[in-house]
C-alpha positions as CSV (number, residue, x, y, z in Angstrom):
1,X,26.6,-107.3,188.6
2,X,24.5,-110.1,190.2
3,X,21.3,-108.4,190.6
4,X,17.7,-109.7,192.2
5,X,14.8,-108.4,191.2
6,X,11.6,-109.4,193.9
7,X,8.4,-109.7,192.2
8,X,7.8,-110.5,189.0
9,X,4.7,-108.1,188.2
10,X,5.2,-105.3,185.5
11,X,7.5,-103.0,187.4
12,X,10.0,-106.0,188.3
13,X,9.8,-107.6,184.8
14,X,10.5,-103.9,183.3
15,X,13.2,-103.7,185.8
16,X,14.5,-107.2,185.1
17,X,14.6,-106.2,181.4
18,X,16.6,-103.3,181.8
19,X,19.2,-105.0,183.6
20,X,19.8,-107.6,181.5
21,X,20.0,-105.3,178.6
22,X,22.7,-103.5,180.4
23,X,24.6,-106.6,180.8
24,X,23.6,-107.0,184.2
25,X,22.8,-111.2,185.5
26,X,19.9,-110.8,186.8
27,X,17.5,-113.2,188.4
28,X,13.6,-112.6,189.2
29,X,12.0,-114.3,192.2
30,X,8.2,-114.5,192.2
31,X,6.2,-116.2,194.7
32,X,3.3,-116.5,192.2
33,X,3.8,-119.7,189.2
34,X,2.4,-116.9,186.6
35,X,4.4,-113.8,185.1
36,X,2.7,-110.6,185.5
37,X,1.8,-109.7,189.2
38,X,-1.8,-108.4,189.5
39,X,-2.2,-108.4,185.6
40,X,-2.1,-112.1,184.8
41,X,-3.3,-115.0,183.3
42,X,-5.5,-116.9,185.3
43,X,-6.9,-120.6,184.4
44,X,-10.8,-120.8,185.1
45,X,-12.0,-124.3,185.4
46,X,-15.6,-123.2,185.6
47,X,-15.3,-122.0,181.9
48,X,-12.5,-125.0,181.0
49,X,-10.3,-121.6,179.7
50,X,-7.8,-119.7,180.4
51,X,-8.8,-116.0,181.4
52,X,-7.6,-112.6,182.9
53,X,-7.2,-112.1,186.7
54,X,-8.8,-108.9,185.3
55,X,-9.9,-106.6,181.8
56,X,-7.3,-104.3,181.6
57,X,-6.7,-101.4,179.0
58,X,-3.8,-99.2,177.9
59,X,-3.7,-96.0,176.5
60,X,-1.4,-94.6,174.1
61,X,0.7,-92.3,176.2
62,X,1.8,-95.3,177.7
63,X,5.0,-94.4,176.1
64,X,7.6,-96.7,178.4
65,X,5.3,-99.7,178.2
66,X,4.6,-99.3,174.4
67,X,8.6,-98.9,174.1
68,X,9.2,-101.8,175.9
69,X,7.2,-104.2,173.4
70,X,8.9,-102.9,170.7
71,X,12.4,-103.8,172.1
72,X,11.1,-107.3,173.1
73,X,10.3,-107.4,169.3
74,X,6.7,-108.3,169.6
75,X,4.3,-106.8,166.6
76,X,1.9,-103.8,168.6
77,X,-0.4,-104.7,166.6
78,X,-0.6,-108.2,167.1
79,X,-0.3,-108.1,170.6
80,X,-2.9,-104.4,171.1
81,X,-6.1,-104.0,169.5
82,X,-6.4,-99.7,169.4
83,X,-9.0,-97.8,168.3
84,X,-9.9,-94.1,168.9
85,X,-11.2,-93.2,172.6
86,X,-14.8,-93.6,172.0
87,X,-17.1,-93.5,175.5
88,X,-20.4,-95.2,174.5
89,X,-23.3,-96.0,177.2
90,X,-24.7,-99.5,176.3
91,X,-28.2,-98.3,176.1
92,X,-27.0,-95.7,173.5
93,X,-28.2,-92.6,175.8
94,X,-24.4,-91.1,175.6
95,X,-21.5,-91.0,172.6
96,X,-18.1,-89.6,172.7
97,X,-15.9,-90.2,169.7
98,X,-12.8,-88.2,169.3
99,X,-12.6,-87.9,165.4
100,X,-9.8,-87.9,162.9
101,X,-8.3,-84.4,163.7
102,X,-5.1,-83.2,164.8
103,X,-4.4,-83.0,168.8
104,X,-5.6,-80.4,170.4
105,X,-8.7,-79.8,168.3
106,X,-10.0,-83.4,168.7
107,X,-10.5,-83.1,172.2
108,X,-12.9,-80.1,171.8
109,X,-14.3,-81.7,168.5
110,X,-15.0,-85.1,170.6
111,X,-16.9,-82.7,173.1
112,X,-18.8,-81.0,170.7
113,X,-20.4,-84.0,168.7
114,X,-21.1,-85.9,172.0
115,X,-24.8,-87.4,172.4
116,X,-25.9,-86.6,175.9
117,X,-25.2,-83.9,177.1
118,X,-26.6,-80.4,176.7
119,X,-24.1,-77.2,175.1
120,X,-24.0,-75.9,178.5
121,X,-22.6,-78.7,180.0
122,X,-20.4,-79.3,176.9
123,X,-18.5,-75.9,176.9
124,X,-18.4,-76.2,180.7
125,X,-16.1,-79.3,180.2
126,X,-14.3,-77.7,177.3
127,X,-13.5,-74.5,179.3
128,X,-12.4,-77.2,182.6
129,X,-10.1,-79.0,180.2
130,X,-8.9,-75.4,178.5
131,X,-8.1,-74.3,181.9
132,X,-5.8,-77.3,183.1
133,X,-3.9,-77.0,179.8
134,X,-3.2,-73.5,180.8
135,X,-2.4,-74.2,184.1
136,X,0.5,-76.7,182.7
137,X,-2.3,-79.7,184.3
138,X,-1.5,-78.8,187.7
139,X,-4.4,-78.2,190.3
140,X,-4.3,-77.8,194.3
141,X,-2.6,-80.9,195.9
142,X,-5.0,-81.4,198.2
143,X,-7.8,-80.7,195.9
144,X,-10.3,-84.0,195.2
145,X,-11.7,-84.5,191.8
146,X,-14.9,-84.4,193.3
147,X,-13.6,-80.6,194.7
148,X,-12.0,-79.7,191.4
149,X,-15.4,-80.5,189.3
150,X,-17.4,-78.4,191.7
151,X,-15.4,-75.7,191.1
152,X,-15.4,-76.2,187.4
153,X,-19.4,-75.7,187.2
154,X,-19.7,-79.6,186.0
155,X,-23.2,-80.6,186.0
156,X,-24.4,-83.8,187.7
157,X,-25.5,-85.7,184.3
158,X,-21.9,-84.4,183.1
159,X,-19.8,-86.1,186.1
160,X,-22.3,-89.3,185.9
161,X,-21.5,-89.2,181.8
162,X,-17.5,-88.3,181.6
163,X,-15.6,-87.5,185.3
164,X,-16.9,-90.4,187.1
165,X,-16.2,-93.0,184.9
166,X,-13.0,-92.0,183.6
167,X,-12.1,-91.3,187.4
168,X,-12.9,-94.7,188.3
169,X,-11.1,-96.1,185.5
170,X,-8.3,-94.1,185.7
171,X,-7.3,-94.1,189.2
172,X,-9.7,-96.9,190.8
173,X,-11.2,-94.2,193.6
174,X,-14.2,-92.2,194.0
175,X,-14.7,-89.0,192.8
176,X,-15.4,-87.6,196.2
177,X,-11.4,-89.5,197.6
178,X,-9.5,-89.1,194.7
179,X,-6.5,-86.9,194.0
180,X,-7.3,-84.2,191.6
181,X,-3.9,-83.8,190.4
182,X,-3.3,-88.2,189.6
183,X,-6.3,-87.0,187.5
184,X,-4.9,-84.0,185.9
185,X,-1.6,-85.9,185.0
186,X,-3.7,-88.9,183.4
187,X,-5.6,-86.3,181.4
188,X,-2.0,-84.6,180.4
189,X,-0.6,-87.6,179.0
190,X,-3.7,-88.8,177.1
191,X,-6.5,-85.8,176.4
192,X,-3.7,-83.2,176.5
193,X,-1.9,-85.0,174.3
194,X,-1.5,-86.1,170.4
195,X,-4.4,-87.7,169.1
196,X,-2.5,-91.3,169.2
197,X,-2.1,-90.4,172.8
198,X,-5.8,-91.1,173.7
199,X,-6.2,-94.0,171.8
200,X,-7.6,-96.7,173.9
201,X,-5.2,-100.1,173.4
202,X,-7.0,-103.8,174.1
203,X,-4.8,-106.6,174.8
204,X,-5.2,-109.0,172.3
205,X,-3.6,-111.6,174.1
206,X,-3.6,-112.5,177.5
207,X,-1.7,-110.5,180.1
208,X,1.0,-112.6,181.1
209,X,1.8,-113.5,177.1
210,X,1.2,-109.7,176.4
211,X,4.7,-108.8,176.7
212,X,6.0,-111.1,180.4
213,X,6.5,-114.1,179.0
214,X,8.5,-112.8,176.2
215,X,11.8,-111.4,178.4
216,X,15.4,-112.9,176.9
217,X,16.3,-116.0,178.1
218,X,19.4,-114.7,180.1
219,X,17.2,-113.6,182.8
220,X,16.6,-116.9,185.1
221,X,13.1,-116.7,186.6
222,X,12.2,-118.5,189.2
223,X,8.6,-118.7,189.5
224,X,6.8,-120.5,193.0
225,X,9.5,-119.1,194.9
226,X,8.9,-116.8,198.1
227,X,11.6,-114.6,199.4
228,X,11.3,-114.9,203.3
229,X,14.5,-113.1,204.3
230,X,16.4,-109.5,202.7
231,X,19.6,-108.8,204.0
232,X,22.1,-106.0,202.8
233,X,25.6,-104.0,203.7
234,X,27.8,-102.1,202.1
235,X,29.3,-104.9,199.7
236,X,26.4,-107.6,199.5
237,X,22.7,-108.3,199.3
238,X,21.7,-111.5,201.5
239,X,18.2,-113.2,199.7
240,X,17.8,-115.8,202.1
241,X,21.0,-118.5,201.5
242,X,22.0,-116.8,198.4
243,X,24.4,-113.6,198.2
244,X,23.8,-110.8,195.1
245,X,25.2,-107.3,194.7
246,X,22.1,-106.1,195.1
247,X,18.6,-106.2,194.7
248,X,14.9,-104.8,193.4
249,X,12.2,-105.1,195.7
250,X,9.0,-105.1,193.2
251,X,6.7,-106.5,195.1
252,X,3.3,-105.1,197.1
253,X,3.9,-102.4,200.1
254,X,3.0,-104.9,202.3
255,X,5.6,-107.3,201.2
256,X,8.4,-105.0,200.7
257,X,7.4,-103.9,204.7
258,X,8.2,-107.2,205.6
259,X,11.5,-108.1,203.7
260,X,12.3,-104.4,205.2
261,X,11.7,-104.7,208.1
262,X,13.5,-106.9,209.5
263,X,16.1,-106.1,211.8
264,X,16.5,-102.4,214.0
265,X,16.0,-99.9,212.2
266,X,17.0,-96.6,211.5
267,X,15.7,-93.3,211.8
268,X,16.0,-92.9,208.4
269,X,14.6,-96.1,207.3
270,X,11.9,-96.2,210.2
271,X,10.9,-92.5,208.5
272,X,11.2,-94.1,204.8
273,X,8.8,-97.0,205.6
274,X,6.2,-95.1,207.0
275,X,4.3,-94.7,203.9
276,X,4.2,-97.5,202.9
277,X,2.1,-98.7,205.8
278,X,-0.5,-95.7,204.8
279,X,-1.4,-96.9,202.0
280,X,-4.9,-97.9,201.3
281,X,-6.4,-100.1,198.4
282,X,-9.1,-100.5,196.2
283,X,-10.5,-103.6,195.0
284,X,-11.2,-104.5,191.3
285,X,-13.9,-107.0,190.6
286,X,-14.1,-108.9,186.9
287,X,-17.2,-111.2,186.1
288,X,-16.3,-113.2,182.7
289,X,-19.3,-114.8,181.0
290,X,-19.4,-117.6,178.4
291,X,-21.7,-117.3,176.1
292,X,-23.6,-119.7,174.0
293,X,-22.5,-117.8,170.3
294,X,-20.8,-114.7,169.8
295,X,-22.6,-111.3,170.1
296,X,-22.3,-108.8,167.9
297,X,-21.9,-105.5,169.7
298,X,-21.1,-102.2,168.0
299,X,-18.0,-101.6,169.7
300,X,-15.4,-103.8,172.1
301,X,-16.2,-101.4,175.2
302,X,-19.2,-100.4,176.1
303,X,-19.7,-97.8,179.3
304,X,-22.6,-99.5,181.5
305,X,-24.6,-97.4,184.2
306,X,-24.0,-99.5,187.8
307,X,-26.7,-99.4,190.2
308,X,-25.3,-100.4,193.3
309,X,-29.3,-100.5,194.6
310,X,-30.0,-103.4,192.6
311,X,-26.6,-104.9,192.5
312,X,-25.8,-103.6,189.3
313,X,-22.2,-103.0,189.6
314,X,-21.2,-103.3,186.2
315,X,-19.5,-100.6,184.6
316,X,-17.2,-101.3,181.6
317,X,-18.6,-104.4,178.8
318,X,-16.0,-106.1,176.9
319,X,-16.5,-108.1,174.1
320,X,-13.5,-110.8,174.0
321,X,-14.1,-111.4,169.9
322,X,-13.7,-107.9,169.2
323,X,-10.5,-107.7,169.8
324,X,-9.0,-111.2,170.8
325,X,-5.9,-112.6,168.7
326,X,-7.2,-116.0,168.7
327,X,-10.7,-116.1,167.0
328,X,-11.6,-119.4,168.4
329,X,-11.5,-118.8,171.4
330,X,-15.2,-119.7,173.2
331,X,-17.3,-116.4,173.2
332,X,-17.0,-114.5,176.4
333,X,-17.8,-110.9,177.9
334,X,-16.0,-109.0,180.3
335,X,-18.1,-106.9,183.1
336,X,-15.8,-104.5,185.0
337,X,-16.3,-103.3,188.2
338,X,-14.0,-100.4,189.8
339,X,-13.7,-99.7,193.5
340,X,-15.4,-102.9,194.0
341,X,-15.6,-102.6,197.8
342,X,-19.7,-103.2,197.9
343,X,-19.8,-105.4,195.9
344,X,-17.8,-107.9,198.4
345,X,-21.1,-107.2,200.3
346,X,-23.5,-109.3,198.8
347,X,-23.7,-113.5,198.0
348,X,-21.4,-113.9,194.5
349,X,-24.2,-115.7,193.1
350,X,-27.3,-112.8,193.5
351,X,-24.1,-110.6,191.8
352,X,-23.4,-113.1,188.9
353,X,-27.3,-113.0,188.3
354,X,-27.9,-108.9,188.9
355,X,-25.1,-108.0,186.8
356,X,-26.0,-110.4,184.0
357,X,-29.5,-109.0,184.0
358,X,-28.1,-105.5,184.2
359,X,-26.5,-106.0,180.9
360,X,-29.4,-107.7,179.4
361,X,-32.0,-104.5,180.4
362,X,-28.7,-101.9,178.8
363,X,-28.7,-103.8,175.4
364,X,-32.4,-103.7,174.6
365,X,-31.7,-102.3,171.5
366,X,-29.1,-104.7,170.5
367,X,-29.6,-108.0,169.3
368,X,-30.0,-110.2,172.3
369,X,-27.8,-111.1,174.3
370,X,-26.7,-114.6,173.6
371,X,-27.3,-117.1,176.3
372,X,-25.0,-117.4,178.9
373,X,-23.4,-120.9,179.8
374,X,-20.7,-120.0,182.3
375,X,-19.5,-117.4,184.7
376,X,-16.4,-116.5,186.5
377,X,-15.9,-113.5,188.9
378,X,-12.7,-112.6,190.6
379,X,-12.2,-109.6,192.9
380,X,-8.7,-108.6,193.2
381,X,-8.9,-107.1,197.2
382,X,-6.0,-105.1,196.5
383,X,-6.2,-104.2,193.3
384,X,-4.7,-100.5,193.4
385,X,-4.0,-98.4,195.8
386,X,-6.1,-95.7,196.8
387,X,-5.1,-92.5,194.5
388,X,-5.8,-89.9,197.7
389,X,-4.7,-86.7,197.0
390,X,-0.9,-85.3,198.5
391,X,0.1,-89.0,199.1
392,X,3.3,-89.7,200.1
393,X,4.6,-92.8,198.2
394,X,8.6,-94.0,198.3
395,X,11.2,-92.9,195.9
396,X,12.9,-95.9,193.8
397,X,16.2,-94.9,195.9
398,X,16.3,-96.4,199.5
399,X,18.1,-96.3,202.9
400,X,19.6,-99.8,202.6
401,X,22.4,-100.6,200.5
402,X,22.2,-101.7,197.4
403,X,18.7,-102.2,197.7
404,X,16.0,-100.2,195.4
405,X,12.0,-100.7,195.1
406,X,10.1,-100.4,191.7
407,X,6.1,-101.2,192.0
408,X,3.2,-98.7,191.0
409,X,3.1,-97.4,194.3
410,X,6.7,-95.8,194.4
411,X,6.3,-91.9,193.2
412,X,5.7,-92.2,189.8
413,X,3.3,-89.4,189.6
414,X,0.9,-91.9,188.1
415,X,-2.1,-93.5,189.8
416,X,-1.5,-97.3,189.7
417,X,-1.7,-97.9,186.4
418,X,0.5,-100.2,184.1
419,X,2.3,-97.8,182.7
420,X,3.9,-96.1,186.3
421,X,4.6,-100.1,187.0
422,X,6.9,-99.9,183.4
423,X,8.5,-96.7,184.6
424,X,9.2,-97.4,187.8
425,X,10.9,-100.9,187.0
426,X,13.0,-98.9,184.4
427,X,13.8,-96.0,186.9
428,X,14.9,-98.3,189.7
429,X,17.4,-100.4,187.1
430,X,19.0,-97.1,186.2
431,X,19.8,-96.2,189.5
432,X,20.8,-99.1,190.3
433,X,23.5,-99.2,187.3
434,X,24.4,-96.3,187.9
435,X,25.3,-96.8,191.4
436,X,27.1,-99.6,190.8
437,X,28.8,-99.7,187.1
438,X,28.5,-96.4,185.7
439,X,30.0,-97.9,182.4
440,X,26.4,-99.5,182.0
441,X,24.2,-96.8,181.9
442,X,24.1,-95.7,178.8
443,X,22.9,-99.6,177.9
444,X,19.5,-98.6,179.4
């Protein structure tokens, strides 16, 4: 088949992959002139480098993604930097270290050594964790995490220590909005799984060269190129003056509501598309700083305790030489800031000097923080959508012929995370080859 793919972020990429592996022609449109969607390279001429649009991490349960750069043939190891999950506050006032025993004891074992928190508050999260395992990591649908900690007993210094930031960095919402159960299948995949599982994986390259800019040269990209009209019926897909067998639309809810939407509709494709005006979104802000020589911190990430009072929004430190391929590049740190949304409140420049003095005051004991020569922050508005719990996001099938959608936000069961953009690229190329040339599935 002829075959479109919409978007050239993770999911369309994966989906783009997929298809062309099947034998499939496939060509990508992306409005963008960078591979990779909302995980991309960005070029900062403030610091005369290329950076990030954000710091992003991968676990190892990201199975499908991890699969993927194997059969691209890229080294893991030479694109990831893993080490074991290891939560460390900057100021040293909290350690968790899951050590070198088999899954599921080093879960327990991680809680039990922890610095931080008091053996009430540790067998309290041990028996929370105990208990999802036994309930197969299912909890009430409409549950929050906030709601779901409460009725596990967790303590306030326990939440502010563990739930809260992994919550944040899991699923980019507020413990008090979040979905319990996008929690609970996070937690599944990594914690409830083999100790390789939780490992926490750095890109040592940039995002767009992590894995995007490596797909096979049969697939014709065509990057700076906006789709302003999607048209299908039973034999052919209409993308603007060109005619495809059909099409993946990979792109943001808001976009894929447009290219939809864009004749009379039916009942059934009114009822299909009124999720996706539901959604909600998160922002996701990222300050880089250039420093005047490298640092030497005692570990790549570093938790940070924000303080949205003094504009302290900082919550994640990365330290770019820890882990980056290319050891000359200029030193820089990462500050991460999840559900970013009050931070957009406040001049850029009292931020840049807050959050840069917030890191300064949680390093103390440290060597000193190097000085700092050059700053970029970029807020992605729409970073993720808002994991609320019971959400109703599309399925990868749609009501329009031979058209399918793949993006983080179709029901992947994940929050919006890399990995359910990996997935649902490779689910939506199934179905569509198996739709249309059933002799091709077993390619994928």
């Amino acid at each position: 088949m002829k075959v479109a793919v919409i978007g050239a972020g993770w999911a369309g990429l994966s989906a783009a992959f997929y298809l062309d592996r099947a034998g499939h022609r496939v060509t990508v449109f992306e409005a963008a002139r960078t591979l990779g969607g909302r995980a991309r390279r960005v070029h900062s001429p403030r610091l005369d480098s290329d950076i990030d649009n954000g710091q992003h991490i991968l676990l190892g349960a990201y199975s499908e993604t991890l699969k993927l750069i194997g059969l691209l043939g890229l080294d893991q190891a030479s694109v990831l930097h893993a080490e074991p999950l290891a939560l460390r506050s900057a100021d040293g006032s909290f350690m968790l270290r899951t050590p070198a025993l088999p899954a599921p004891l080093h879960l327990p074992a991680a809680v039990l050594t922890a610095n931080g928190l008091s053996w009430r508050e540790k067998l309290l999260l041990i028996k929370a964790m105990m208990r999802l395992r036994r309930q197969h990591w299912t909890v009430d649908a409409q549950a929050t995490v906030g709601d779901w900690l409460a009725q596990e007993r967790q303590s306030e210094r326990a939440i502010g220590r563990f739930w809260r930031p992994l919550c944040l960095a899991a699923l980019n919402t507020s413990i008090e909005q979040a979905g319990a159960q996008l929690l609970a299948t996070v937690l599944r995949d990594s914690l409830g799984g083999s100790k390789l599982a939780s490992q926490v994986l750095i890109p040592r390259v940039d995002l767009s060269q992590l894995w995007p800019e490596h797909l096979p040269p049969s697939i014709a990209i065509r990057p700076g190129t906006a789709v302003r009209r999607l048209v299908s019926d039973a034999v052919h897909v209409a993308i603007d003056d060109e005619t495809f067998d059909a099409a993946i639309v990979a792109t943001s809810p808001p976009s894929a509501l447009r290219l939809l939407r864009h004749t009379s509709l039916t009942a059934a494709q009114e009822e299909f598309l009124a999720p996706l005006a539901d959604f909600e979104y998160r922002p996701i802000a990222t300050l880089t700083l250039k420093l005047a020589h490298h640092w030497n911190l005692p570990q790549a990430m570093l938790m940070l305790d924000d303080a949205p009072e003094k504009l302290h929004f900082g919550q994640w430190l990365f330290e770019r030489r820890l882990f980056a391929q290319d050891q000359q590049l200029p030193p820089m740190l990462s500050i991460v800031v999840s559900n970013a949304g009050q931070l957009a409140n406040h001049p850029p420049h009292e931020v840049v000097d807050a959050m840069i003095e917030q890191v300064r005051a949680q390093t103390r004991h440290h060597s000193p923080m190097p000085q700092v020569t050059g700053h970029e922050l970029i807020v992605e508005k729409r970073a993720t959508f808002a994991a609320l719990p019971a959400m109703r996001r599309p399925t990868n099938a749609t009501p329009w012929p031979r058209i399918w959608l793949a993006g983080d936000w179709t029901d992947t069961g994940y929050p919006a995370v890399l990995e359910g953009a990996v997935r649902s690229g490779k689910r939506a190329a199934e179905l569509l080859a198996a739709a249309g040339f059933s002799q091709h599935s077993q390619a994928l």
